[in-house]
py3Dmol code that shows the C-alpha trace and the ligand (Angstrom):
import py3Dmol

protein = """\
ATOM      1  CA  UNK A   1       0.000   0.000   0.000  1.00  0.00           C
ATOM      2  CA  UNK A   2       1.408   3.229  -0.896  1.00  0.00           C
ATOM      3  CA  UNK A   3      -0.253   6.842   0.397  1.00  0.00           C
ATOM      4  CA  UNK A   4      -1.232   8.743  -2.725  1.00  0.00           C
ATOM      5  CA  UNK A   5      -2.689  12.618  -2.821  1.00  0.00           C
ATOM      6  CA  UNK A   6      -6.193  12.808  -4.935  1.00  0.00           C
ATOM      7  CA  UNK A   7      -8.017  15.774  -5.272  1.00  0.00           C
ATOM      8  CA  UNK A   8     -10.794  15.359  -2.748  1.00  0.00           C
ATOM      9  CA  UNK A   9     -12.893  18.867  -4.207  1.00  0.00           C
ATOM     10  CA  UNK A  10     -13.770  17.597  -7.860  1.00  0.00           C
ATOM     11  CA  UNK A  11     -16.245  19.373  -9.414  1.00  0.00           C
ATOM     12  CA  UNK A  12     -16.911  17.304 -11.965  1.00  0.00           C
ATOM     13  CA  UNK A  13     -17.475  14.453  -9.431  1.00  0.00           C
ATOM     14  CA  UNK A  14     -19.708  16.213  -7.125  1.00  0.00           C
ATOM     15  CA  UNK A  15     -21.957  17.596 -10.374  1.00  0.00           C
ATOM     16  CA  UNK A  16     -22.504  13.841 -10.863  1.00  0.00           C
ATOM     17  CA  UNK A  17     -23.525  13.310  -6.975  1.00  0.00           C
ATOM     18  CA  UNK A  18     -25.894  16.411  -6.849  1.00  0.00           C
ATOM     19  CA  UNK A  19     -27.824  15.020 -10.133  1.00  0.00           C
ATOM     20  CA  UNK A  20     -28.474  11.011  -8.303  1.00  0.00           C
ATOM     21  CA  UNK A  21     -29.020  12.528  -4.788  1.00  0.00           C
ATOM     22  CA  UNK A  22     -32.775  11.676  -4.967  1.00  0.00           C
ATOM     23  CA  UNK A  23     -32.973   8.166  -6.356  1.00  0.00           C
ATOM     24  CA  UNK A  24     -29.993   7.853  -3.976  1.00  0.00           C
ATOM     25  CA  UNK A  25     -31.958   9.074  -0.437  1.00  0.00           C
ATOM     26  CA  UNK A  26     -35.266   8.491  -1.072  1.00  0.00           C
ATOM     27  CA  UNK A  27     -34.669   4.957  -2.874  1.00  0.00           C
ATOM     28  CA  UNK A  28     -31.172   3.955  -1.770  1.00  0.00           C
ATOM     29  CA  UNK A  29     -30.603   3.684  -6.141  1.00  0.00           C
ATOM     30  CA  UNK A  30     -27.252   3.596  -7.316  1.00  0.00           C
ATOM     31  CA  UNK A  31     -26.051   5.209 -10.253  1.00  0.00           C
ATOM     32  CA  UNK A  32     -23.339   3.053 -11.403  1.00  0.00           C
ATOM     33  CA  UNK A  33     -21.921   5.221 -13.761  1.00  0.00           C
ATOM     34  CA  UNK A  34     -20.741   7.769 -11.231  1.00  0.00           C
ATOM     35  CA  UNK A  35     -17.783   5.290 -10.226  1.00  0.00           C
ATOM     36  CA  UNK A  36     -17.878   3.620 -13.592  1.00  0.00           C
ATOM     37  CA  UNK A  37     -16.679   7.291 -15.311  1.00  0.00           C
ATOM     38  CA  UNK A  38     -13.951   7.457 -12.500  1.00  0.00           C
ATOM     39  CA  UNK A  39     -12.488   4.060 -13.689  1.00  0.00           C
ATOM     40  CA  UNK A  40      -9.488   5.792 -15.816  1.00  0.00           C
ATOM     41  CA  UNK A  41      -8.589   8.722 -13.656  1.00  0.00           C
ATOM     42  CA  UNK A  42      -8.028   6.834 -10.644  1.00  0.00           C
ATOM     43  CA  UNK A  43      -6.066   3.995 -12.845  1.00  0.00           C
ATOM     44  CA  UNK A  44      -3.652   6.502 -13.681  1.00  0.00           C
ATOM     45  CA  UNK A  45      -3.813   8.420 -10.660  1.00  0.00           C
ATOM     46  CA  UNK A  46      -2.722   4.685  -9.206  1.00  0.00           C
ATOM     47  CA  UNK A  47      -0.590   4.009 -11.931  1.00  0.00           C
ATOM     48  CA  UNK A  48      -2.958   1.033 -12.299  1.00  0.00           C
ATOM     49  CA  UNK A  49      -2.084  -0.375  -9.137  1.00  0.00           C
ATOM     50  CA  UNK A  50      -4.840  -1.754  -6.560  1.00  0.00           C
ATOM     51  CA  UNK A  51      -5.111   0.920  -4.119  1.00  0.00           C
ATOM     52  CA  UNK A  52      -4.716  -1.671  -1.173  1.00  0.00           C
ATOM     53  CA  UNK A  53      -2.310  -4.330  -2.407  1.00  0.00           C
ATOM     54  CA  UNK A  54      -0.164  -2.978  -5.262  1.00  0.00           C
ATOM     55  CA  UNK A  55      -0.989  -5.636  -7.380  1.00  0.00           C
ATOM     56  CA  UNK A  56      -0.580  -4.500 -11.303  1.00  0.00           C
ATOM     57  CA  UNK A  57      -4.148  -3.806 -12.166  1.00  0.00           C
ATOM     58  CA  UNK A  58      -3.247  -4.792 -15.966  1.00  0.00           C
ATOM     59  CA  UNK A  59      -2.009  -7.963 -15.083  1.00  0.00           C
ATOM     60  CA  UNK A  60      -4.770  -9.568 -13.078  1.00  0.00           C
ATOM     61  CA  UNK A  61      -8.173  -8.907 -14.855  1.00  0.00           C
ATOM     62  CA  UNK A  62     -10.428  -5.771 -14.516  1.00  0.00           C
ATOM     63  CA  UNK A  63      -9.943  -2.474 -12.613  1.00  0.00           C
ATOM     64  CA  UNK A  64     -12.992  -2.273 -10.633  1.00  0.00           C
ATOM     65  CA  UNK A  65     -14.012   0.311  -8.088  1.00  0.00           C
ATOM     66  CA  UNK A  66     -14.133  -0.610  -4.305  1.00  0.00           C
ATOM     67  CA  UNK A  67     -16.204   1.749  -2.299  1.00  0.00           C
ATOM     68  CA  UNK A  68     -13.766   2.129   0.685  1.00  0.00           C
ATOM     69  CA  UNK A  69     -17.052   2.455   3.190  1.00  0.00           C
ATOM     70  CA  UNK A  70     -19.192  -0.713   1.733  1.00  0.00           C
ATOM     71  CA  UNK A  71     -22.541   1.076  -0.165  1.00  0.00           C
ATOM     72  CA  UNK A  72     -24.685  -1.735   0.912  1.00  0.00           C
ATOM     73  CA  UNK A  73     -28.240  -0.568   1.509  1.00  0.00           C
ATOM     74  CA  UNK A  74     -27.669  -0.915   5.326  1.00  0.00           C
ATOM     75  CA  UNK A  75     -24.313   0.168   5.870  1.00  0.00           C
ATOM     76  CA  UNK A  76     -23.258   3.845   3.677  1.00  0.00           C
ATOM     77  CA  UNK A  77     -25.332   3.555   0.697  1.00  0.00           C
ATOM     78  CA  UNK A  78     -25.102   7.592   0.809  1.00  0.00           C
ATOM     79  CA  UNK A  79     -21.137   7.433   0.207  1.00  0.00           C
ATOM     80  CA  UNK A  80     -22.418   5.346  -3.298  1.00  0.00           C
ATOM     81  CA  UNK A  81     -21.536   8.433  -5.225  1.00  0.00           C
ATOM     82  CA  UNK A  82     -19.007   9.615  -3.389  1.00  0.00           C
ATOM     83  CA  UNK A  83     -15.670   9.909  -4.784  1.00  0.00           C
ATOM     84  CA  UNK A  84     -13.787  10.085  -1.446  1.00  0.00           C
ATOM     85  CA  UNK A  85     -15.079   6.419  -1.584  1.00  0.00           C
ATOM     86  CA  UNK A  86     -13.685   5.347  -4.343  1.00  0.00           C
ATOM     87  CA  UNK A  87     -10.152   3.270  -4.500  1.00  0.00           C
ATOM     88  CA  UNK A  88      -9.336   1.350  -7.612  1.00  0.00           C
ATOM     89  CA  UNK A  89      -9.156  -2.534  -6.549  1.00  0.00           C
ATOM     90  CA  UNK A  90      -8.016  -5.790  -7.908  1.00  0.00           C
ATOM     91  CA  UNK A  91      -9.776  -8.799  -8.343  1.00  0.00           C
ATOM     92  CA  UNK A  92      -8.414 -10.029  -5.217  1.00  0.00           C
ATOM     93  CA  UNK A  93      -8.771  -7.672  -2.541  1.00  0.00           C
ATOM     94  CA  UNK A  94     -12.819  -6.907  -3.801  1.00  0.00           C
ATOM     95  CA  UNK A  95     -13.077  -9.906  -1.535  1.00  0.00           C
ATOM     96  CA  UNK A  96     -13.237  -6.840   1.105  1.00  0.00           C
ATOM     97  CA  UNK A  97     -16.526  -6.835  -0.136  1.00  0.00           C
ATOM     98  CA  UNK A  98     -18.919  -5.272   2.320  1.00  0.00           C
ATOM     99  CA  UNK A  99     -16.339  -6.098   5.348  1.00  0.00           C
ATOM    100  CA  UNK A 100     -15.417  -2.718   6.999  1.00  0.00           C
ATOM    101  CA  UNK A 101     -14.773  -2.152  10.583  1.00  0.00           C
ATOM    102  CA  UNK A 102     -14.557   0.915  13.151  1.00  0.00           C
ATOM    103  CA  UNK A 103     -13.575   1.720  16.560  1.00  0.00           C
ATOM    104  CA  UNK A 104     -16.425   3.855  17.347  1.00  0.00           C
ATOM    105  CA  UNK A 105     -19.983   3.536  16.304  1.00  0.00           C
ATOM    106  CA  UNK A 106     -20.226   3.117  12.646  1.00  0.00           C
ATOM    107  CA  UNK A 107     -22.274   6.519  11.101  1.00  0.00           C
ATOM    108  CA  UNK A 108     -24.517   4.526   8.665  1.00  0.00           C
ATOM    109  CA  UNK A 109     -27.371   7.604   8.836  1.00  0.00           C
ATOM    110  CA  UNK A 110     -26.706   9.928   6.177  1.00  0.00           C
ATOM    111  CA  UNK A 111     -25.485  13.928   7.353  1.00  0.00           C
ATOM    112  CA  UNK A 112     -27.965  16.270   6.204  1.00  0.00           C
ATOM    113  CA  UNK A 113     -28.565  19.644   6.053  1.00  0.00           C
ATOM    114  CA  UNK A 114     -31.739  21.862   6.968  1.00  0.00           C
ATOM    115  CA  UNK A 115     -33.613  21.175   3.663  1.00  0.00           C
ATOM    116  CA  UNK A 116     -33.196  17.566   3.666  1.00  0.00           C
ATOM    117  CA  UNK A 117     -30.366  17.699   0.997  1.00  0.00           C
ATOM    118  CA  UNK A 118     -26.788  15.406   1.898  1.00  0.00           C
ATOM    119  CA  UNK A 119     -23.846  17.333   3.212  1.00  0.00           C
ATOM    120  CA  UNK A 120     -21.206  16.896   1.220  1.00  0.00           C
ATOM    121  CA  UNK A 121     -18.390  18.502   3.279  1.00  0.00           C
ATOM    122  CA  UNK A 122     -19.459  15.955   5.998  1.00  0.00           C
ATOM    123  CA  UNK A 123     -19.646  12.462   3.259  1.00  0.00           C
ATOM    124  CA  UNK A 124     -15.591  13.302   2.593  1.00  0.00           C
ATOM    125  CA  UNK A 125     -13.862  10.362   3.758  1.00  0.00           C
ATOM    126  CA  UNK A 126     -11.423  13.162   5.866  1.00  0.00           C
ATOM    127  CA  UNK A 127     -14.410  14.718   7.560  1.00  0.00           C
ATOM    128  CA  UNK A 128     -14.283  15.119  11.189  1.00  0.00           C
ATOM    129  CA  UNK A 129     -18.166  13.210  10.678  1.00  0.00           C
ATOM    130  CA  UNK A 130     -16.763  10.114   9.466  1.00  0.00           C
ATOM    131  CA  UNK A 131     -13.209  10.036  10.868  1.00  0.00           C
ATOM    132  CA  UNK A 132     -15.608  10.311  14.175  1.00  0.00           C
ATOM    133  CA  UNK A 133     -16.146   6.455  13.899  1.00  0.00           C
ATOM    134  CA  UNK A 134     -12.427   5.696  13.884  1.00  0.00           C
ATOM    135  CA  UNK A 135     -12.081   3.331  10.949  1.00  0.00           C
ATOM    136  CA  UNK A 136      -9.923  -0.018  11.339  1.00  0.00           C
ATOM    137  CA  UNK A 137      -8.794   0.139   7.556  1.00  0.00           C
ATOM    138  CA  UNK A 138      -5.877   2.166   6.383  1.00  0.00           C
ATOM    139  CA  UNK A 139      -6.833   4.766   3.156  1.00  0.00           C
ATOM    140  CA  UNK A 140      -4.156   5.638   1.059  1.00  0.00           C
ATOM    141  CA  UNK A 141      -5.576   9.281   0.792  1.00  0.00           C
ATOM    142  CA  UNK A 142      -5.621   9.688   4.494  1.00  0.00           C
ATOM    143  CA  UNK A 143      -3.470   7.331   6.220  1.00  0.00           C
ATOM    144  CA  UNK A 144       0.397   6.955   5.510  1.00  0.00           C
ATOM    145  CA  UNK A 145       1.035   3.271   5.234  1.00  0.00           C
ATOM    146  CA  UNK A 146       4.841   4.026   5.765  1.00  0.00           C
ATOM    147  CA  UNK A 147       3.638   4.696   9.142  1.00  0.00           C
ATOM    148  CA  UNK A 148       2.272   1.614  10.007  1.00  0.00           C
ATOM    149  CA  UNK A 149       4.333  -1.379   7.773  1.00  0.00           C
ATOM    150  CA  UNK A 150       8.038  -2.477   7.925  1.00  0.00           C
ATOM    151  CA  UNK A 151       8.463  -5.115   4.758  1.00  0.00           C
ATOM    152  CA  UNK A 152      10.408  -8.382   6.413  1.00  0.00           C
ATOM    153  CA  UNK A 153      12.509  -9.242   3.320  1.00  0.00           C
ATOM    154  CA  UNK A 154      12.678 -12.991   4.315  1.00  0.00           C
ATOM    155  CA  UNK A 155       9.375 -13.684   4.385  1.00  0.00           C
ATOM    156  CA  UNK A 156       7.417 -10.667   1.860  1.00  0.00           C
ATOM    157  CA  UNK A 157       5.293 -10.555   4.497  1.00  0.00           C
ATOM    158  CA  UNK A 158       4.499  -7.186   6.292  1.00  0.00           C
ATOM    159  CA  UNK A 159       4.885  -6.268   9.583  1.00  0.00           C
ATOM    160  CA  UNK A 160       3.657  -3.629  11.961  1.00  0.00           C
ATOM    161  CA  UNK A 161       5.923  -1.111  12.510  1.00  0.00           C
ATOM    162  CA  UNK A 162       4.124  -0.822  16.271  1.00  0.00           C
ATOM    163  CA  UNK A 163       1.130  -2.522  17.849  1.00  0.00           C
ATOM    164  CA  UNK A 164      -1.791  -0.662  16.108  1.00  0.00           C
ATOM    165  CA  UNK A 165      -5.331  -2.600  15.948  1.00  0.00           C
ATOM    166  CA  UNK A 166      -6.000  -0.318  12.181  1.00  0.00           C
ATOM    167  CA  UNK A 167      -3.071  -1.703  10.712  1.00  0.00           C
ATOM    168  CA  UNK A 168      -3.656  -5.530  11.990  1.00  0.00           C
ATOM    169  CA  UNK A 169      -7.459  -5.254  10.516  1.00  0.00           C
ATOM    170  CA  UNK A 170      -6.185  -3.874   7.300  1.00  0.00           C
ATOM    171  CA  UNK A 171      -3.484  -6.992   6.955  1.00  0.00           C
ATOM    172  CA  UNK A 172      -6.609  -9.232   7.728  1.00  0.00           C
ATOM    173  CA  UNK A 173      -9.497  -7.677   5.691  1.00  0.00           C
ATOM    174  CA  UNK A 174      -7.292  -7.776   3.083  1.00  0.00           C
ATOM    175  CA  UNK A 175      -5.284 -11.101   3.331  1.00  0.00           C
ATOM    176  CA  UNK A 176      -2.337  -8.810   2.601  1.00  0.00           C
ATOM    177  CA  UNK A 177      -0.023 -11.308   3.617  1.00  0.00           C
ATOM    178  CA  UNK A 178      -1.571 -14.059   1.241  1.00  0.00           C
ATOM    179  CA  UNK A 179       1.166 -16.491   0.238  1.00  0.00           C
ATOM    180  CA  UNK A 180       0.646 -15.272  -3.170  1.00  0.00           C
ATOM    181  CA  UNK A 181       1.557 -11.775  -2.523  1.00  0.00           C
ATOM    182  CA  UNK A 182       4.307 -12.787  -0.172  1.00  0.00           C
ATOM    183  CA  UNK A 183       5.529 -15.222  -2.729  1.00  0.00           C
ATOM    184  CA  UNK A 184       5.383 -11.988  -5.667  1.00  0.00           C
ATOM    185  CA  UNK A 185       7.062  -9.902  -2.717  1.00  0.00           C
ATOM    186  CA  UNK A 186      10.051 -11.860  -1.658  1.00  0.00           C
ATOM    187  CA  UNK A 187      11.096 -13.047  -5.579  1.00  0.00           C
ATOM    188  CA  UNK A 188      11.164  -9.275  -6.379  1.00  0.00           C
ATOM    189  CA  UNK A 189      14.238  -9.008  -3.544  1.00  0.00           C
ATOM    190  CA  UNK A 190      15.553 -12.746  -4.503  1.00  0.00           C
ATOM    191  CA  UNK A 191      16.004 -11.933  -8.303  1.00  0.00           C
ATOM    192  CA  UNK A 192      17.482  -8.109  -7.438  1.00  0.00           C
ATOM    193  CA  UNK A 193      19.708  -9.490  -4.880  1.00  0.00           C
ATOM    194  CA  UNK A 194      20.629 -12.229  -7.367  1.00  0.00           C
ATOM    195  CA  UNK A 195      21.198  -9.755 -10.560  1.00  0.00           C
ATOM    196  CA  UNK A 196      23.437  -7.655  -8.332  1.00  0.00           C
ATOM    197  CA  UNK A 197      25.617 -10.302  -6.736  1.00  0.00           C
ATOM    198  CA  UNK A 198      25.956 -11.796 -10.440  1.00  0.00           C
ATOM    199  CA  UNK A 199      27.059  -8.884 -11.636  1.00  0.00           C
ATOM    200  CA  UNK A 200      29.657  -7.883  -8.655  1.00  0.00           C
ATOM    201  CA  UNK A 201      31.131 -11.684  -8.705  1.00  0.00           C
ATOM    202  CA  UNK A 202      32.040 -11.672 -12.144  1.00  0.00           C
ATOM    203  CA  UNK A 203      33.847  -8.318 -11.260  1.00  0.00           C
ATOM    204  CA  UNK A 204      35.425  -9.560  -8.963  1.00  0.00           C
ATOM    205  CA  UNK A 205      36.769 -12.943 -11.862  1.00  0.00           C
ATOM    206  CA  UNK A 206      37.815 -10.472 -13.940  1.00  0.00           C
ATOM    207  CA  UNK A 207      39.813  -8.455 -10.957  1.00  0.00           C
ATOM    208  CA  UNK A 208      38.083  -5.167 -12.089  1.00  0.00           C
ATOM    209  CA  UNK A 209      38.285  -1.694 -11.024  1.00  0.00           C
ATOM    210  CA  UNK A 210      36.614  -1.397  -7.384  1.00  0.00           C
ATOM    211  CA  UNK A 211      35.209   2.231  -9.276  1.00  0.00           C
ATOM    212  CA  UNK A 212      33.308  -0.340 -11.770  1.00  0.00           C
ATOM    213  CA  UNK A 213      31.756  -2.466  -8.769  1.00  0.00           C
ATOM    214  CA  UNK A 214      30.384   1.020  -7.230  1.00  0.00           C
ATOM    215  CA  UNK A 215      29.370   2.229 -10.210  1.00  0.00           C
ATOM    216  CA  UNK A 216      27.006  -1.092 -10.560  1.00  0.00           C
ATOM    217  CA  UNK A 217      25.730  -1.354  -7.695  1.00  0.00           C
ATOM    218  CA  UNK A 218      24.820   3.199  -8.046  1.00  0.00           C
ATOM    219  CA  UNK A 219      22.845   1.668 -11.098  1.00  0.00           C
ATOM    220  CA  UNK A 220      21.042  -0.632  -8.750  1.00  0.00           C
ATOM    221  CA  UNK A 221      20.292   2.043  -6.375  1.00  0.00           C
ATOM    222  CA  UNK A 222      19.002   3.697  -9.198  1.00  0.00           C
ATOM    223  CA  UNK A 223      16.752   1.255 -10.610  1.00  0.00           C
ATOM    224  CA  UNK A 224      15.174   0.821  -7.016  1.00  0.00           C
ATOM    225  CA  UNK A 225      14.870   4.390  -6.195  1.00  0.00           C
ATOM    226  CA  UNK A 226      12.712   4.439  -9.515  1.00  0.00           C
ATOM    227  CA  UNK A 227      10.775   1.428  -9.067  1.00  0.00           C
ATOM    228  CA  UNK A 228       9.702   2.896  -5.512  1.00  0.00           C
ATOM    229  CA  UNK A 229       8.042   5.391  -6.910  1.00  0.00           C
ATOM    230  CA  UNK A 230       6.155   3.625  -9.925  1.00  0.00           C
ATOM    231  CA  UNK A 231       6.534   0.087 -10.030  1.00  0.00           C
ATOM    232  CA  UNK A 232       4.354  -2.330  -8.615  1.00  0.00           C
ATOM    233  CA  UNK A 233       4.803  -3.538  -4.546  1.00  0.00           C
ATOM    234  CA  UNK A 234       6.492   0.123  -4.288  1.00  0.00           C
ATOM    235  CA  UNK A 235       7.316  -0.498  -0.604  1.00  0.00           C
ATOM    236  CA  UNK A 236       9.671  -3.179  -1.533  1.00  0.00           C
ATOM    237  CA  UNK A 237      11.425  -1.148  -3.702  1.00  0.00           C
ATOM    238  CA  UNK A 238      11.726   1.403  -1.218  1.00  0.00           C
ATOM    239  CA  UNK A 239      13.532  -1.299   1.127  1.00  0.00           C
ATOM    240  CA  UNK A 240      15.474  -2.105  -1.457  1.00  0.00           C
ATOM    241  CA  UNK A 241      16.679   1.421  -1.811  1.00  0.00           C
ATOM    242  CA  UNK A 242      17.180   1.747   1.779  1.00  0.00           C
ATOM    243  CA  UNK A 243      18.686  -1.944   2.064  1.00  0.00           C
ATOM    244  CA  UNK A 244      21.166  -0.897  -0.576  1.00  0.00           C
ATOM    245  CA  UNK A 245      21.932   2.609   1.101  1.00  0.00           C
ATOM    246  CA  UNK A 246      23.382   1.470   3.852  1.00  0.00           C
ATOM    247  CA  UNK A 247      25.860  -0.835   2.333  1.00  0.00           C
ATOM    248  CA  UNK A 248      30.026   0.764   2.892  1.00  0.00           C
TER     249      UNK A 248
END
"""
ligand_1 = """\
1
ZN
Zn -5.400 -5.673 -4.421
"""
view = py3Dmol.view(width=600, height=400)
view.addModel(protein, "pdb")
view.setStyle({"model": 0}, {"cartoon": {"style": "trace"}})
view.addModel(ligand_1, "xyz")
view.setStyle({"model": 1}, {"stick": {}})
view.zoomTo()
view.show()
């Protein structure tokens, strides 16, 4: 999971929101194309990466839209439109599904103002109305992960950085130490690891220049530092970077 800055004010968003709000309260009917037109701009605002796992969206079947707070008809079918609410998601961790969990009481009625209409300000998933509850699942618009995970590079699993119940229900809500991920994980550090010590042990055959070696393992450093910002499992490639940092 990597933290990512959207634009929580879009006006073309919230035009969409104002024209469903009455099949929305007064019927609890969806208008799936409000999250189906955000499909695209939050793929590249991801760089089509699932918003909770990392996974390349490309590589395992649709992007589809979670709504971070489930819109079930009993839980926050109000936040249906709501583009706060909206992370893009692999195939995998949709198994969310309507699973969402909170501290405090959950808000399920919707804010709303004097004339009956929803408060907007109050449905953004960093209002002091919904952050009230004290959700147990980390958003990447809100929360720093960096904050919360250390990557253990002998397992790929992840691993709280301190004892924090959010972090330990976002691992488990979102099986984000599956052995499949953990698997994808710790190869990415077994084949760098490999690529570099290939490439420093034949220096060392061929009794090269020490300048050489450096200048190898600078490209390395490189090629992670780039990675971490882009490529998929980012956090890895940010240990990586570090990993390779602190080496004389
Ligand atoms: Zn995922």
């Amino acid at each position: 999971m990597k933290m990512v800055i959207k634009n929580f004010s879009s006006i073309q968003h919230h035009r969409d929101q104002k024209r469903c709000e009455f099949d929305l309260l007064s019927k609890k009917r969806y208008n799936e194309s409000c999250w189906a037109r955000s499909k695209t701009d939050l793929a590249e605002l991801y760089n089509y990466k699932c918003a909770y796992c990392e996974r390349d969206l490309r590589k395992y079947g649709n992007i589809t839209i979670d709504h971070y707070r489930p819109k079930s008809k009993s839980k926050y079918y109000w936040l249906a439109h709501e583009w706060t609410n909206f992370l893009p998601c692999c195939t995998f961790c949709q198994k969310k599904d309507d699973n969402f969990e909170t501290a405090k009481a959950p808000q399920y009625n919707p804010p709303l103002l004097a004339d009956g209409s929803l408060n907007y300000d109050f449905c953004k998933a960093d209002s002091s109305y919904l952050l009230a509850e004290e959700p147990l699942l980390l958003h990447p618009e809100i929360d720093n992960p960096d904050d919360h995970f250390v990557f253990d590079e002998n397992s790929g699993e992840l691993l709280l950085k301190y004892h924090s119940i959010k972090a330990e229900t976002t691992i488990r809500l979102l099986n984000l130490n599956s052995s499949s991920l953990c698997f994808e994980r710790k190869k990415l550090v077994d084949d760098f690891f490999e690529e570099l010590d290939i490439w420093l042990s034949e220096l060392q055959m061929d009794k090269s220049d020490l300048n050489i070696a450096l200048k190898i393992l600078k490209i390395h450093q490189e090629k992670a530092k780039q990675k971490s910002d882009n490529a998929e499992f980012s956090f890895v490639w940010k240990y990586l970077q570090q990993s390779l940092s602190y080496k004389p």
